[in-house]
N, C-alpha and C positions, 0 to 999 in steps of 0.2 A: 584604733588602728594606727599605725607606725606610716607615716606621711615620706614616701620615698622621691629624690629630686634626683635628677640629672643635670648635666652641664646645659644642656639644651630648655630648660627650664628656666632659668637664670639669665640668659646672653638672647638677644633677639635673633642671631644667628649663630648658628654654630656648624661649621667646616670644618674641614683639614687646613684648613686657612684662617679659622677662629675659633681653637680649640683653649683658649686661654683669656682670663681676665684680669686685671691687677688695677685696686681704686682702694681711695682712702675707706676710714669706716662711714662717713655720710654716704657713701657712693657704692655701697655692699650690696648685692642684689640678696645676700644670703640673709641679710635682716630683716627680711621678708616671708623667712620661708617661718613655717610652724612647727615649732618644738614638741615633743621630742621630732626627728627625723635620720633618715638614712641619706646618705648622699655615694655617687657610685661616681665621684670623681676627687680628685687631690686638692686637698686646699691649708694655705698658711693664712694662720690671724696671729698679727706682731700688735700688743697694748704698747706704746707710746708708756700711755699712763693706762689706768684704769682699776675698777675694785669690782667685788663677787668671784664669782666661784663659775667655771666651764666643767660640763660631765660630756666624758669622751666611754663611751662605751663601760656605762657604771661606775666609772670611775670620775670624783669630780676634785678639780686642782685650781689651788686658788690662784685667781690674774693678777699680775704684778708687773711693776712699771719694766718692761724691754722684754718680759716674756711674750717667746711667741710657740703659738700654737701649732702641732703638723699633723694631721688628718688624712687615714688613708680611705681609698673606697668600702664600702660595704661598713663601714664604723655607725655607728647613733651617738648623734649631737646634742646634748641637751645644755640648757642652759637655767641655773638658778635666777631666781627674782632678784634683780636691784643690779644688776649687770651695768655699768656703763664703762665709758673710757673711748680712745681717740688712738688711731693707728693707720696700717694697713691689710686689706687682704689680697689673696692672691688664690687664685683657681687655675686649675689647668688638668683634663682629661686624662684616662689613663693612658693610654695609645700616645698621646707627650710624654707621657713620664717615663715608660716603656722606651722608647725612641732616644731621651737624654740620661738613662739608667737612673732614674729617682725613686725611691723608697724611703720611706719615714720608720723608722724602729726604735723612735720614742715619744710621747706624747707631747712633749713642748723640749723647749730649749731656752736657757736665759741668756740675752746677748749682753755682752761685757759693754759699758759705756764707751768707750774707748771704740769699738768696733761698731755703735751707732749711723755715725756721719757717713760712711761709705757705704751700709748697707739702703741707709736713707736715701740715698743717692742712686742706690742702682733703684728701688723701689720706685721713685719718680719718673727715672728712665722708663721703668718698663711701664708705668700707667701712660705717661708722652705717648708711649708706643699705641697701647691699647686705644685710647681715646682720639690719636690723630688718626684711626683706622689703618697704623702700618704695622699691622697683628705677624708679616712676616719674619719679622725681624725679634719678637718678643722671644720662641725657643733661643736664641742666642744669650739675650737677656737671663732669662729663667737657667739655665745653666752655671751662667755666672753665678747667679745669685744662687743658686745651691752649693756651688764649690768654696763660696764664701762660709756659710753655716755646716759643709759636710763634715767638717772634725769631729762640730760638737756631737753632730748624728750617731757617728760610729762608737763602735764600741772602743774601751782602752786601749784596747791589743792592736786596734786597727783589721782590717781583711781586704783580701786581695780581691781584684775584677771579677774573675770567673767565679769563685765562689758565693759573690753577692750577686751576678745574675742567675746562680741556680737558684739560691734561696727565691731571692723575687720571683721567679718562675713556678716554683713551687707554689709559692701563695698563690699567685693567680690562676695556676690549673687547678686548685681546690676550689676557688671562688666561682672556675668557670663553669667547675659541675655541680655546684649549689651546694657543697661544704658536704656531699656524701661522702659517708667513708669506702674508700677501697684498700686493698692490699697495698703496704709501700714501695713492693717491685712494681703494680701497674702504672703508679706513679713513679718511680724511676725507669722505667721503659717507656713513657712517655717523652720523657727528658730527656731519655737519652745516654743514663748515665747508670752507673752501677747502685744496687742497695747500701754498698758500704760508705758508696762514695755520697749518698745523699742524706745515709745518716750521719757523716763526721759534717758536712756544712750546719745540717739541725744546729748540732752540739755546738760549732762555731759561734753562730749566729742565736742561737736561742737556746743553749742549753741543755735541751734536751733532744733525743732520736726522735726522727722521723715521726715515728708511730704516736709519739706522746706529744709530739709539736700536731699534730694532726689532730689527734682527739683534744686539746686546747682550744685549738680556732675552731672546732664543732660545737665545743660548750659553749664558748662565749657567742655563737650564734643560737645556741638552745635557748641562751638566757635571751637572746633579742627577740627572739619568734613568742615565749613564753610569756614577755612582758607587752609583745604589741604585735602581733600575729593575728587572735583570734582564735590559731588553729587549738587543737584538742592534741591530748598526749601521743596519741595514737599516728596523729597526723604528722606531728614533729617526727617525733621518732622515727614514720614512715623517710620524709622529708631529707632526714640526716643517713638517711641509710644503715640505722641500727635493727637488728634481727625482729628484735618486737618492740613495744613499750615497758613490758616490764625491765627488760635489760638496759634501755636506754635509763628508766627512772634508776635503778640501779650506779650503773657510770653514772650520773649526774649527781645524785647523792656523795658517790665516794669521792669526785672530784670538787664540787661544791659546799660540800658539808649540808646539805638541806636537800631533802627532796622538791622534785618542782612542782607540786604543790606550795609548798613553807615559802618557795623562792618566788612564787606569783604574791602568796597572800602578804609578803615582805615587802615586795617593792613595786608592784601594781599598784600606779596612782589609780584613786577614784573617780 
């Protein structure tokens, strides 16, 4: 079974007042937790130095000296054998991230040497913060410190305010209904906003309309439920809001290339 953490799990207390944590890597509450896992909060790991291999949602990318890592909710964290290295991390709830407009839309970033010492710098800051218990003052921090890294986040082209808080928005009213599918208008009348208008942010932002950004983040939670769930085909497919299981195995096949059977007996540890 798939070991699910929350921020409240981690931090001895956790408020609107200590929604956020920032500590070298001896000082990580999260080296603690049991791999594979889910985590339903934001978190960065910057290796200093370090060697192995980090899997961010099947995906695993090898650690290298000033790559840092960025982790959204609802992700699974895994981690290869022989893992070490010396850094920082950084934790902070959704309801902050929501609050300083933060979103992650890519799995790491390499910081240029050159732009080490200041980011060093604000990092120290914000654990000062953390550890002197003056947690009010860290969203001010955390800000900074994303406005420093936000270039690399974005895409080429760059994208305007209102359109990266639709997109985020989107993500989280899918996450909030447990990645069931619905029609893309009941999701743009949620929003607020028109069907055309939430399929050209998709395309901005990801690529692809609406409809196919949608059934994306359904697979890739198919594949998480299929690999540490427990639950039965049936139950998934119930789960996701697809008609039946057969249909569901179907999309899954066509978008996967393996039916989920192939894809349990694939990559289901023993």
């Amino acid at each position: 079974m798939l070991n699910e953490y929350a921020l409240s799990d981690l931090l001895p207390v956790v408020s609107e007042q200590c929604s956020c944590c920032a500590v070298r890597f001896e000082g990580n509450p999260t080296a603690a937790l049991v791999h594979p896992y889910r985590q339903s909060f934001y978190s960065v790991t910057w290796f200093l130095q370090g060697t192995g291999f980090e899997v961010i949602d099947f995906c695993q990318y090898p650690i290298r000296k000033g790559r840092m890592f960025l982790v959204n909710p609802n992700q699974i964290i895994d981690r290869a054998d022989g893992v070490c290295g010396n850094g920082y991390a950084l934790m902070f709830a959704q309801s902050l991230a929501s609050q300083l407009g933060i979103e992650f839309r890519k799995p790491y970033i390499d910081i240029d040497k050159c732009d080490e010492p200041l980011l060093q710098l604000v990092f120290e800051k914000m654990m000062d913060e953390y550890e002197s218990e003056n947690i009010s003052k860290m969203p001010a921090s955390i800000q900074y410190f994303y406005s420093l890294i936000e270039d690399e986040i974005e895409d080429e082209k760059g994208q305007i305010d209102t359109t990266d808080t639709l997109f985020r928005q989107f993500k989280e009213i899918i996450s909030v209904h447990d990645f069931k599918i619905e029609p893309v208008d009941t999701y743009a009348d949620a929003l607020h906003v028109s069907t055309a208008a939430l399929n050209d942010t998709c395309r901005d932002f990801s690529g692809s309309s609406a409809k196919q950004f949608l059934l994306n983040v359904k697979m890739t939670e198919a594949k998480r439920l299929l690999l540490y769930s427990g639950m039965n085909m049936t139950e998934i497919s119930s789960q996701l809001g697809f008609e039946d299981s057969a249909y569901f195995a179907r999309i899954f096949r066509k978008k996967i290339l393996l039916s989920p059977t192939q894809f349990q007996k694939k990559y289901r540890k023993s």
